[in-house]
Kinemage of the C-alpha trace (Angstrom):
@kinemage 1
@onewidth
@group {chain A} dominant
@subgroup {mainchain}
@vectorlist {calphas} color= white
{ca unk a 1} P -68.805 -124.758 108.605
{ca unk a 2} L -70.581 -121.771 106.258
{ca unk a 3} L -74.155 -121.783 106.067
{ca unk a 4} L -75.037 -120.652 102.796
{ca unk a 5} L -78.825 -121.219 102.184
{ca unk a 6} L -81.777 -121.849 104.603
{ca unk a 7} L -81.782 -125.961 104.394
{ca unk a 8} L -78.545 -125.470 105.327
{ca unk a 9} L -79.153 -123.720 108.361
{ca unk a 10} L -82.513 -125.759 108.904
{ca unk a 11} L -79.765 -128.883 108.802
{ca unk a 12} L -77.841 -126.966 110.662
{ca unk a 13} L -80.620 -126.344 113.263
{ca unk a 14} L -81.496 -130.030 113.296
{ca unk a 15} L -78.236 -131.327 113.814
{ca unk a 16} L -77.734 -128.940 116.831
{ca unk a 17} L -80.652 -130.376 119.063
{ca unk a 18} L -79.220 -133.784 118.406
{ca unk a 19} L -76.143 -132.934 120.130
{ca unk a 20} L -77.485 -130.636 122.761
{ca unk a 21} L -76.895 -133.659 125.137
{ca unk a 22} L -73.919 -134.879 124.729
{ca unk a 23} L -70.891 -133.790 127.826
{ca unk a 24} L -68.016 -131.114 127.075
{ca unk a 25} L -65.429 -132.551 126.107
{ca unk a 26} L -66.644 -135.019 123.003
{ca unk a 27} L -66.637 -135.260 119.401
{ca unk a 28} L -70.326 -134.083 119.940
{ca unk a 29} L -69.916 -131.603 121.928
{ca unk a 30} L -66.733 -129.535 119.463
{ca unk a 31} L -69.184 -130.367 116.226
{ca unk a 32} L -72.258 -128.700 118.428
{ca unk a 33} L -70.065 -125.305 119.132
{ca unk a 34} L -69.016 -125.108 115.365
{ca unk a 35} L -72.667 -125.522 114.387
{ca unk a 36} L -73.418 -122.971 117.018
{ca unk a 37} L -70.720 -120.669 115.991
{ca unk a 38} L -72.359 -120.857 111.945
{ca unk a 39} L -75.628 -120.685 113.186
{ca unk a 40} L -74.796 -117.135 114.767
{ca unk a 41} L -73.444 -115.876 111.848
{ca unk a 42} L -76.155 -117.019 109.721
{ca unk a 43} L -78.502 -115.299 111.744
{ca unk a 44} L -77.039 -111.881 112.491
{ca unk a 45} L -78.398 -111.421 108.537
{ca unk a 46} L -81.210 -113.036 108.643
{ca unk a 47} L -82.654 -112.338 111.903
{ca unk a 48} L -86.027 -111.502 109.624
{ca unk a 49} L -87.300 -113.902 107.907
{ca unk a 50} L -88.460 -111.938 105.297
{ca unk a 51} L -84.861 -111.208 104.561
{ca unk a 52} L -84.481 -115.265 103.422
{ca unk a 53} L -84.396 -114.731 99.845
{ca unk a 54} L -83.324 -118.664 98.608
């Protein structure tokens, strides 16, 4: 997963607390460490959010 604009990574976001719950181990829980692992690259740029120019 690439997050490429910021409803992406608002998606993204969203998605994430949906599967905060769910045990190691799952469907859920491989999906929430992918969205976790394009969340922190979407950020390291964008850390300001002035910087969000879409």
């Amino acid at each position: 997963m690439i997050i490429t604009t910021v409803d992406e990574y608002e998606a993204a976001t969203h998605r994430a607390r949906q599967l905060a719950d769910h045990p190691e181990g799952t469907p859920e829980s491989t999906e929430l460490a992918e969205i976790i692992a394009a969340i922190t690259i979407w950020d390291a740029p964008h850390d300001d959010a002035s910087a969000w120019n879409d």
